[in-house]
C-alpha positions as CSV (number, residue, x, y, z in Angstrom):
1,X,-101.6,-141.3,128.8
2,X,-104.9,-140.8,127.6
3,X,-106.9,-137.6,127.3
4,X,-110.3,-137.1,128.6
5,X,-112.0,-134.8,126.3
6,X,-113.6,-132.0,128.0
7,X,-117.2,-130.5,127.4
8,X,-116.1,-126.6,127.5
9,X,-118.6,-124.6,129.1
10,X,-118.8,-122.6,126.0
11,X,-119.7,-124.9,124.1
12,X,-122.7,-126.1,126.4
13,X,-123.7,-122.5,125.6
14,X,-123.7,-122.2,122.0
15,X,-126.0,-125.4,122.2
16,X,-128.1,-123.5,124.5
17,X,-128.5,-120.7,122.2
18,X,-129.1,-122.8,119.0
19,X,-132.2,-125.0,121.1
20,X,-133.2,-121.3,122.2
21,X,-133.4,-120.1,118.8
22,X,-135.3,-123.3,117.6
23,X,-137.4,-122.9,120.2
24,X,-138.5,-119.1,120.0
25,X,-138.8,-119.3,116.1
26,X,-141.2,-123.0,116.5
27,X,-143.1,-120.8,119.2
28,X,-143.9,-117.7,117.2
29,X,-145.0,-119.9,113.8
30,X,-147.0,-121.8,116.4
31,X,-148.7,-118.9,117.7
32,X,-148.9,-117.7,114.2
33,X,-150.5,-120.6,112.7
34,X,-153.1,-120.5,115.6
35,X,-154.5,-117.1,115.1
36,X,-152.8,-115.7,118.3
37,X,-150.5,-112.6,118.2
38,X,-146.3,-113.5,118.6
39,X,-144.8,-111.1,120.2
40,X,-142.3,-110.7,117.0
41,X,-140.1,-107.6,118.5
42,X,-138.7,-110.0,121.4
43,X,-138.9,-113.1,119.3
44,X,-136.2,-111.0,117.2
45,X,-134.7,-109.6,119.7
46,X,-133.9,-112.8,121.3
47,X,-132.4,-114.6,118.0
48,X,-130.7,-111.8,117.6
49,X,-129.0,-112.3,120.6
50,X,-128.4,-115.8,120.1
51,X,-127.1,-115.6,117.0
52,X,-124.3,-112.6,118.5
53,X,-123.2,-115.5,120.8
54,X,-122.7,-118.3,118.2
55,X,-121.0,-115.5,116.1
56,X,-118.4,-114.6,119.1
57,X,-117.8,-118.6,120.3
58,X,-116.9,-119.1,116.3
59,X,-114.6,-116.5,116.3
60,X,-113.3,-117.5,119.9
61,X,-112.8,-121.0,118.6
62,X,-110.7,-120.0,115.5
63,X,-108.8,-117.7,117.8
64,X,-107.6,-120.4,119.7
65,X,-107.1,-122.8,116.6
66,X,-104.8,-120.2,115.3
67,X,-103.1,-120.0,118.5
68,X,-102.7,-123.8,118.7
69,X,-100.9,-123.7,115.2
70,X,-98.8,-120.8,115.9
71,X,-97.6,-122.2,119.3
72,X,-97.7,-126.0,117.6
73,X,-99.7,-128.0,119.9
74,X,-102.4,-130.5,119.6
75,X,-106.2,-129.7,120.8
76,X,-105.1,-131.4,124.5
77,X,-101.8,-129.5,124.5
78,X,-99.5,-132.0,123.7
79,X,-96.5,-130.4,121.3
80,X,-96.3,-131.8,117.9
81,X,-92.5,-132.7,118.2
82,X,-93.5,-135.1,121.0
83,X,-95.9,-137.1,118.7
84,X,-93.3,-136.9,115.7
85,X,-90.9,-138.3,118.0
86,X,-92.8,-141.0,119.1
87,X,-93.2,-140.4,122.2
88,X,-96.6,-139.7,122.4
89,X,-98.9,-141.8,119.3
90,X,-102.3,-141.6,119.0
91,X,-104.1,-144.2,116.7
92,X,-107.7,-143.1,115.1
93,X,-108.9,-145.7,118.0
94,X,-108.7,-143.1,120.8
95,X,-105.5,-145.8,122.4
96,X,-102.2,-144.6,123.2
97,X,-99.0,-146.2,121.9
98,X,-95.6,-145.2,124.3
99,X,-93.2,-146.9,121.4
């Protein structure tokens, strides 16, 4: 059986915050560079908060990392005594072998 592999919401997020950050920081030089006055408190503020989120979804994703080890599973949940077996072998194709 194969495994789709999913997009986890979480991740969508952290992708969200990194663009975010690019995009507040580009702004600011921007309005920097053109003699304008950035509004540098919530320019802060708001990669402040970004950066809090990619902290906690690095943390979350290590969490569960460790919690795959402990409980010894793969990423999609299949235990490693099935794939040692046999049972269950996937090549570095992405195809599944049932021999």
């Amino acid at each position: 059986m194969r495994y789709k592999k999913k997009f986890e919401f979480s991740k969508l997020l952290a992708l969200w915050a990194i663009f975010m950050m690019t995009a507040v920081t580009s702004t600011s030089y921007v309005l920097a560079f053109l003699d304008k006055n950035p509004i540098t408190e919530l320019s802060n503020s708001i990669n402040t908060l970004c950066m809090a989120y990619l902290v906690t979804y690095a943390a979350k994703s290590a969490f569960e990392k460790n919690s795959r080890n402990k409980y010894k599973v793969d990423e999609n949940g299949v235990p490693f005594s099935i794939i040692k077996e046999g049972i269950y072998a996937n090549d570095q194709c992405g195809r599944v072998d049932y021999s």
